[in-house]
mmCIF file of the C-alpha atoms, coordinates in Angstrom:
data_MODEL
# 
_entry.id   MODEL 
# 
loop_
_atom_site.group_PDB 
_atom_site.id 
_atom_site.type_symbol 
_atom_site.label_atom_id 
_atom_site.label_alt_id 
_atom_site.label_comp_id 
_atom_site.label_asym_id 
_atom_site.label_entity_id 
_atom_site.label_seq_id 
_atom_site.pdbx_PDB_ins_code 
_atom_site.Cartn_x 
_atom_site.Cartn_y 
_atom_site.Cartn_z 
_atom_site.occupancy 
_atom_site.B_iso_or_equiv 
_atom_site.pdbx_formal_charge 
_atom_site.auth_seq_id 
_atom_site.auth_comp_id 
_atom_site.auth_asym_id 
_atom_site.auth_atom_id 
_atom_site.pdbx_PDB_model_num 
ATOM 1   C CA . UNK A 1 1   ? 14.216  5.447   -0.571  1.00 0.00 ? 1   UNK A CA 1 
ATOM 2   C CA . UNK A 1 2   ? 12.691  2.376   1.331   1.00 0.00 ? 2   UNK A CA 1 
ATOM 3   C CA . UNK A 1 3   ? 9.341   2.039   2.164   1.00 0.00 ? 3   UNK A CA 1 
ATOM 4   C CA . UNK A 1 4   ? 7.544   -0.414  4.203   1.00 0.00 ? 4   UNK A CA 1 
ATOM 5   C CA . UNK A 1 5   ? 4.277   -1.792  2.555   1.00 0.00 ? 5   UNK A CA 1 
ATOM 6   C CA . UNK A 1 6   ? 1.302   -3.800  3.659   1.00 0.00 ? 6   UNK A CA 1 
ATOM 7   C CA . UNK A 1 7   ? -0.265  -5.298  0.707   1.00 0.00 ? 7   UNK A CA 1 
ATOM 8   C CA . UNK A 1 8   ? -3.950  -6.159  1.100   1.00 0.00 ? 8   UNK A CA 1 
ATOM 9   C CA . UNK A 1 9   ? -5.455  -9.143  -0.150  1.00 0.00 ? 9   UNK A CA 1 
ATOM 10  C CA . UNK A 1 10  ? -6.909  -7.520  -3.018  1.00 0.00 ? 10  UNK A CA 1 
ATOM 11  C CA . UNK A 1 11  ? -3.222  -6.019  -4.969  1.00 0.00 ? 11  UNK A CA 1 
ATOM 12  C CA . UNK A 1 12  ? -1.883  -8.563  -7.290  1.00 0.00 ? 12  UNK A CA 1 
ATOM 13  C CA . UNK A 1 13  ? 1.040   -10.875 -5.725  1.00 0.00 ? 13  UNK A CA 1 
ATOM 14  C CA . UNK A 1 14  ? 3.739   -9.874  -8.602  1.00 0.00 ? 14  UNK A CA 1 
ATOM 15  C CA . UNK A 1 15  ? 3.516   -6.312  -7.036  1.00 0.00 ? 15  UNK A CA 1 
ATOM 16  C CA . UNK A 1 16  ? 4.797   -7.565  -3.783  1.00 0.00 ? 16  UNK A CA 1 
ATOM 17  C CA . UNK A 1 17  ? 7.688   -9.318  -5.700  1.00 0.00 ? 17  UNK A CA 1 
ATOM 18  C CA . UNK A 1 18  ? 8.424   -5.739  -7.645  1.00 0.00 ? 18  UNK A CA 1 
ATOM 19  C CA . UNK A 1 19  ? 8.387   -3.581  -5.199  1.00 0.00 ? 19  UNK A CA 1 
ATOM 20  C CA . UNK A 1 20  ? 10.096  -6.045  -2.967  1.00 0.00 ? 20  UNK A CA 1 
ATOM 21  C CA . UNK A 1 21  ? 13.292  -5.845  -5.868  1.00 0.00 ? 21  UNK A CA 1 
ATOM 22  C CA . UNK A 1 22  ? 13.356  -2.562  -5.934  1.00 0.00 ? 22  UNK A CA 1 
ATOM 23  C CA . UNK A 1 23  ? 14.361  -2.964  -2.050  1.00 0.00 ? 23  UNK A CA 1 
ATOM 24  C CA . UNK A 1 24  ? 10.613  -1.845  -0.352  1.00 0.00 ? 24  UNK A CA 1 
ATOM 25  C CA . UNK A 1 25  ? 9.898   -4.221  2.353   1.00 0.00 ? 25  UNK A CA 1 
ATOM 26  C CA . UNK A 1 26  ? 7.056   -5.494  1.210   1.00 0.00 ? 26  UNK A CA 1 
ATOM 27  C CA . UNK A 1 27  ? 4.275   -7.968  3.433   1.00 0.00 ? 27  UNK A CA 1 
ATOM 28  C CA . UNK A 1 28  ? 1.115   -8.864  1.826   1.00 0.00 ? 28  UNK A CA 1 
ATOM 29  C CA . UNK A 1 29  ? -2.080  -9.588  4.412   1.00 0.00 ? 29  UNK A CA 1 
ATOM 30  C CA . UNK A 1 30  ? -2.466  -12.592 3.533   1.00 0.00 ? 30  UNK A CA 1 
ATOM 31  C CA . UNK A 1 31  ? 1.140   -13.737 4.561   1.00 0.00 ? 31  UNK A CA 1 
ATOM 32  C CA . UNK A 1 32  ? 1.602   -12.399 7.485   1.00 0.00 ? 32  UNK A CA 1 
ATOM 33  C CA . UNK A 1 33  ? -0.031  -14.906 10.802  1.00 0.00 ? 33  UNK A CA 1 
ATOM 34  C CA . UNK A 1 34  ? -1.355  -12.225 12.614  1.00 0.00 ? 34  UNK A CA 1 
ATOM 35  C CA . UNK A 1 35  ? -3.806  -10.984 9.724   1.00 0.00 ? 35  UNK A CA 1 
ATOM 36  C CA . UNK A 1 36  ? -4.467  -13.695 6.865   1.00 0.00 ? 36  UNK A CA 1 
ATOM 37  C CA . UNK A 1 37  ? -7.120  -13.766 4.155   1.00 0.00 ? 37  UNK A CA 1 
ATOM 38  C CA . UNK A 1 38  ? -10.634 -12.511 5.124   1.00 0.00 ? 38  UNK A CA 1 
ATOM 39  C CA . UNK A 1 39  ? -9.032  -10.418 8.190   1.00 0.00 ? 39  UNK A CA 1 
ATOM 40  C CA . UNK A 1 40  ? -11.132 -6.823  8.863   1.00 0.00 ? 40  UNK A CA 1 
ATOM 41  C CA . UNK A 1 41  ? -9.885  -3.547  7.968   1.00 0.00 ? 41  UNK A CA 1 
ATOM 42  C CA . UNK A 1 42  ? -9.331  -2.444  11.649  1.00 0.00 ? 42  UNK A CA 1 
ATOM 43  C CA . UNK A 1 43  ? -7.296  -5.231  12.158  1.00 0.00 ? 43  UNK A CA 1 
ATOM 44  C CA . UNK A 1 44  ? -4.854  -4.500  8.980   1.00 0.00 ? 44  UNK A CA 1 
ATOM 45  C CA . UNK A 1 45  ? -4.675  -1.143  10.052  1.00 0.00 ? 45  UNK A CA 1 
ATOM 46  C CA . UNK A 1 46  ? -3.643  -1.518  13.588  1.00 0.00 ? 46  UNK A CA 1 
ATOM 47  C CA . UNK A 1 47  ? -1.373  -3.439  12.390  1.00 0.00 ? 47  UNK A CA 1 
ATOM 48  C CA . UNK A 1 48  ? -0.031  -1.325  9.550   1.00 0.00 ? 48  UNK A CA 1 
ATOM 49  C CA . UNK A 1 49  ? 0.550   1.100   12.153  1.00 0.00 ? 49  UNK A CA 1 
ATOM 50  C CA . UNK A 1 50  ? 2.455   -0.950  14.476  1.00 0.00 ? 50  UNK A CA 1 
ATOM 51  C CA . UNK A 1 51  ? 4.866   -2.107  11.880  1.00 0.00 ? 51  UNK A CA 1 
ATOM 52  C CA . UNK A 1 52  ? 5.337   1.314   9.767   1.00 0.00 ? 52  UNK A CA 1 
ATOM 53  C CA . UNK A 1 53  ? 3.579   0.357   6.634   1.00 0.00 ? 53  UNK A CA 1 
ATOM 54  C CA . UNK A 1 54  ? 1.963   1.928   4.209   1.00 0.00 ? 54  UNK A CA 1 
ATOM 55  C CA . UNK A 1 55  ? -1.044  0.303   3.064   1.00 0.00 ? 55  UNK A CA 1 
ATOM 56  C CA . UNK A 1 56  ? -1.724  -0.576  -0.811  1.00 0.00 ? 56  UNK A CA 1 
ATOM 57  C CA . UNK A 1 57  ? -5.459  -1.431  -1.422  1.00 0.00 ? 57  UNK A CA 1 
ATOM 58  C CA . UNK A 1 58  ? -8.093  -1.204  -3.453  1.00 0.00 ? 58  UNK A CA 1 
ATOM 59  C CA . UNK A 1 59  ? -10.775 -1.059  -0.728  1.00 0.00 ? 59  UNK A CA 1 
ATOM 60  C CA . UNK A 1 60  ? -12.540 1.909   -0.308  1.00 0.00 ? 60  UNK A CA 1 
ATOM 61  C CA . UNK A 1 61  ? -12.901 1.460   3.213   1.00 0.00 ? 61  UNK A CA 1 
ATOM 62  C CA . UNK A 1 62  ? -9.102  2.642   4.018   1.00 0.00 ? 62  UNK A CA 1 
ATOM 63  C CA . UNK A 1 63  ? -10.393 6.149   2.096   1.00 0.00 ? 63  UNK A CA 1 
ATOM 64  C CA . UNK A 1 64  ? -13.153 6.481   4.647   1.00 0.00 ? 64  UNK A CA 1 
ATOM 65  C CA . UNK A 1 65  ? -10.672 5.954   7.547   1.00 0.00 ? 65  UNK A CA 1 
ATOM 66  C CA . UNK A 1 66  ? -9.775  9.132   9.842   1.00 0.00 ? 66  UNK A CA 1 
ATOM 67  C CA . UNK A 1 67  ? -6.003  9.946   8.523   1.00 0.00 ? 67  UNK A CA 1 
ATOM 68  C CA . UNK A 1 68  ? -4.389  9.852   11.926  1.00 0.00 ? 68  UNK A CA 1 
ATOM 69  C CA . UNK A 1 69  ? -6.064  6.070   12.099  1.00 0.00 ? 69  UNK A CA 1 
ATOM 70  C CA . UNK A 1 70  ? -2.876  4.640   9.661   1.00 0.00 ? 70  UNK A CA 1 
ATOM 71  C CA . UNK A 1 71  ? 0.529   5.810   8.192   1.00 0.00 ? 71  UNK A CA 1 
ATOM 72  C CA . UNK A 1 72  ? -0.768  6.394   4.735   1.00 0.00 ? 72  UNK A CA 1 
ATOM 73  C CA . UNK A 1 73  ? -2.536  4.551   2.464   1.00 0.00 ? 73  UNK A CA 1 
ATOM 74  C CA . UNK A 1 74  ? -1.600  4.225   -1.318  1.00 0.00 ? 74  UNK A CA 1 
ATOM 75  C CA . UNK A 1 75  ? -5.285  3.828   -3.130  1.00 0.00 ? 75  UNK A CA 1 
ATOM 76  C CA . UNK A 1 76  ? -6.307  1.672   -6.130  1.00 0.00 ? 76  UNK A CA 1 
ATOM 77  C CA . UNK A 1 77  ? -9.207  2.782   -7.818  1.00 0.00 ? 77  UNK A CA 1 
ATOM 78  C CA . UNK A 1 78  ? -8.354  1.400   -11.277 1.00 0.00 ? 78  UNK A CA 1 
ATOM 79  C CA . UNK A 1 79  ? -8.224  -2.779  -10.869 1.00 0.00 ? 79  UNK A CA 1 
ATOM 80  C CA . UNK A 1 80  ? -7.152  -2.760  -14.733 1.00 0.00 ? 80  UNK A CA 1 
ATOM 81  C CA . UNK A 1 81  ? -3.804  -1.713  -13.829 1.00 0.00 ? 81  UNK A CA 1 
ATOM 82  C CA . UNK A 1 82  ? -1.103  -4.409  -14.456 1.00 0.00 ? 82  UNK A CA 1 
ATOM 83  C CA . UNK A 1 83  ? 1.377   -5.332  -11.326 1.00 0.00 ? 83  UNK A CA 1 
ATOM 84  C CA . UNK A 1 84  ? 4.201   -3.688  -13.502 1.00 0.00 ? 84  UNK A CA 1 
ATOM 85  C CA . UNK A 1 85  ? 1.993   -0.395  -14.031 1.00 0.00 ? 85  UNK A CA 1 
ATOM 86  C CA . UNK A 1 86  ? 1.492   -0.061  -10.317 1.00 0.00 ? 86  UNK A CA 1 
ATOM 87  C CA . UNK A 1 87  ? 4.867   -0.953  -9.665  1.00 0.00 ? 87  UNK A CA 1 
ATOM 88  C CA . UNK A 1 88  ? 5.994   1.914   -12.079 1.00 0.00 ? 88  UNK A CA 1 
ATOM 89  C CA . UNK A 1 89  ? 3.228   4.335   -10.078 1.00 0.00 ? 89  UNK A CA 1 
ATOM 90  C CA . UNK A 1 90  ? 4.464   3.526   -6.792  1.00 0.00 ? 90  UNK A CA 1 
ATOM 91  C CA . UNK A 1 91  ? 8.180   4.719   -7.958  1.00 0.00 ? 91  UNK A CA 1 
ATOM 92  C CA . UNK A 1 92  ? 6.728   7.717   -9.403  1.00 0.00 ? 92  UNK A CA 1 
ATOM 93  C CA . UNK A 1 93  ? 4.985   8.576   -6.400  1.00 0.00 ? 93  UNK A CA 1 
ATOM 94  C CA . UNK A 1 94  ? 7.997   7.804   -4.086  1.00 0.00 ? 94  UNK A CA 1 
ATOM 95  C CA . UNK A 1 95  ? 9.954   10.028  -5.741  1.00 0.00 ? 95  UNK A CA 1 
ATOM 96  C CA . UNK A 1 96  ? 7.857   12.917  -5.450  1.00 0.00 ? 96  UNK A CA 1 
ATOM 97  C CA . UNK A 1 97  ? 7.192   12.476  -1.854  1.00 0.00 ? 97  UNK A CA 1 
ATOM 98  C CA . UNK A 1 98  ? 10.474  11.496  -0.347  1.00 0.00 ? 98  UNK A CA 1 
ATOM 99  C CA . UNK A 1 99  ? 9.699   13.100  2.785   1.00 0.00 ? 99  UNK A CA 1 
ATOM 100 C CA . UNK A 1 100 ? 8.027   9.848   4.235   1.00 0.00 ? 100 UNK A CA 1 
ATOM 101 C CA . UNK A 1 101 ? 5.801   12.093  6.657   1.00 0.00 ? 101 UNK A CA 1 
ATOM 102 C CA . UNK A 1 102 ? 4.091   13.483  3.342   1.00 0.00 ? 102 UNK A CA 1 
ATOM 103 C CA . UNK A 1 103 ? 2.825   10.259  2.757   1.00 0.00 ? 103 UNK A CA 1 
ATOM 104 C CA . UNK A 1 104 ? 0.753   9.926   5.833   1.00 0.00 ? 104 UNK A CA 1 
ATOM 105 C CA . UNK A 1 105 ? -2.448  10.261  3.837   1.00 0.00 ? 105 UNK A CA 1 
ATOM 106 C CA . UNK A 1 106 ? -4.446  8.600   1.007   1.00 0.00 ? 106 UNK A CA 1 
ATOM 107 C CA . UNK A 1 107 ? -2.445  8.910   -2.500  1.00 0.00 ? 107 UNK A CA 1 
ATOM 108 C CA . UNK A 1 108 ? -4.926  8.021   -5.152  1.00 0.00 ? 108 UNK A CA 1 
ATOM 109 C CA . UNK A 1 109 ? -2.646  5.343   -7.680  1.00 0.00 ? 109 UNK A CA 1 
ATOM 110 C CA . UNK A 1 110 ? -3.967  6.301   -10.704 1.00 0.00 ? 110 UNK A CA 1 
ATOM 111 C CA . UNK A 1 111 ? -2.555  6.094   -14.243 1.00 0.00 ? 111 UNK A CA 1 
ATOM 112 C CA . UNK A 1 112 ? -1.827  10.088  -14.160 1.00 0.00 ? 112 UNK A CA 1 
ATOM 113 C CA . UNK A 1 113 ? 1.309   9.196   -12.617 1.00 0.00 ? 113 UNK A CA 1 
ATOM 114 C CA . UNK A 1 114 ? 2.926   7.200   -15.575 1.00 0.00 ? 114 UNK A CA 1 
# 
């Protein structure tokens, strides 16, 4: 199953590269002209949400957003885990969730899902 991510500034660049392999379509914030490094969270969200993406961040803030603000946000709470961990989380939590609707909340990527 493809899924379209929005990677914020703060995930790892190999990620992107990963995911983008495993045939995700993958943007990172800082990449894309209309956001770019430093750009607020409304901002990324709006966006995310115009383009279809699920967000993959480690900032809290996302968490504290109303869940009909995005279209789902994939959490990281642990900044110790390696691009290739999170890669191998993001799989696991595809698969489980294939409906793409399911996703339309905040998944906590934690290392309970290797």
């Amino acid at each position: 199953m493809e899924v379209s991510f929005l990677l914020d500034e703060n995930i790892a660049a190999p990620l992107a590269d990963k995911l983008g392999k495993a045939g995700h379509d993958v943007e990172r914030v800082v990449d894309v002209s209309e956001l770019g490094e430093g750009v607020d969270d409304t901002t990324i969200r709006l966006y995310a949400v115009q383009e279809g993406r699920l967000i993959v961040t480690s900032d809290d803030d996302f968490v504290q957003m109303p869940v009909d603000s995005h279209r789902g946000v994939f959490y990281v709470h642990d900044q110790s885990l390696s691009p290739r961990e999170l890669y191998h989380i993001i799989q696991h939590v595809i698969e489980a969730f294939p409906d793409r609707e399911a996703m339309d909340t905040v998944t906590y990527i934690t290392a309970d899902w290797l």
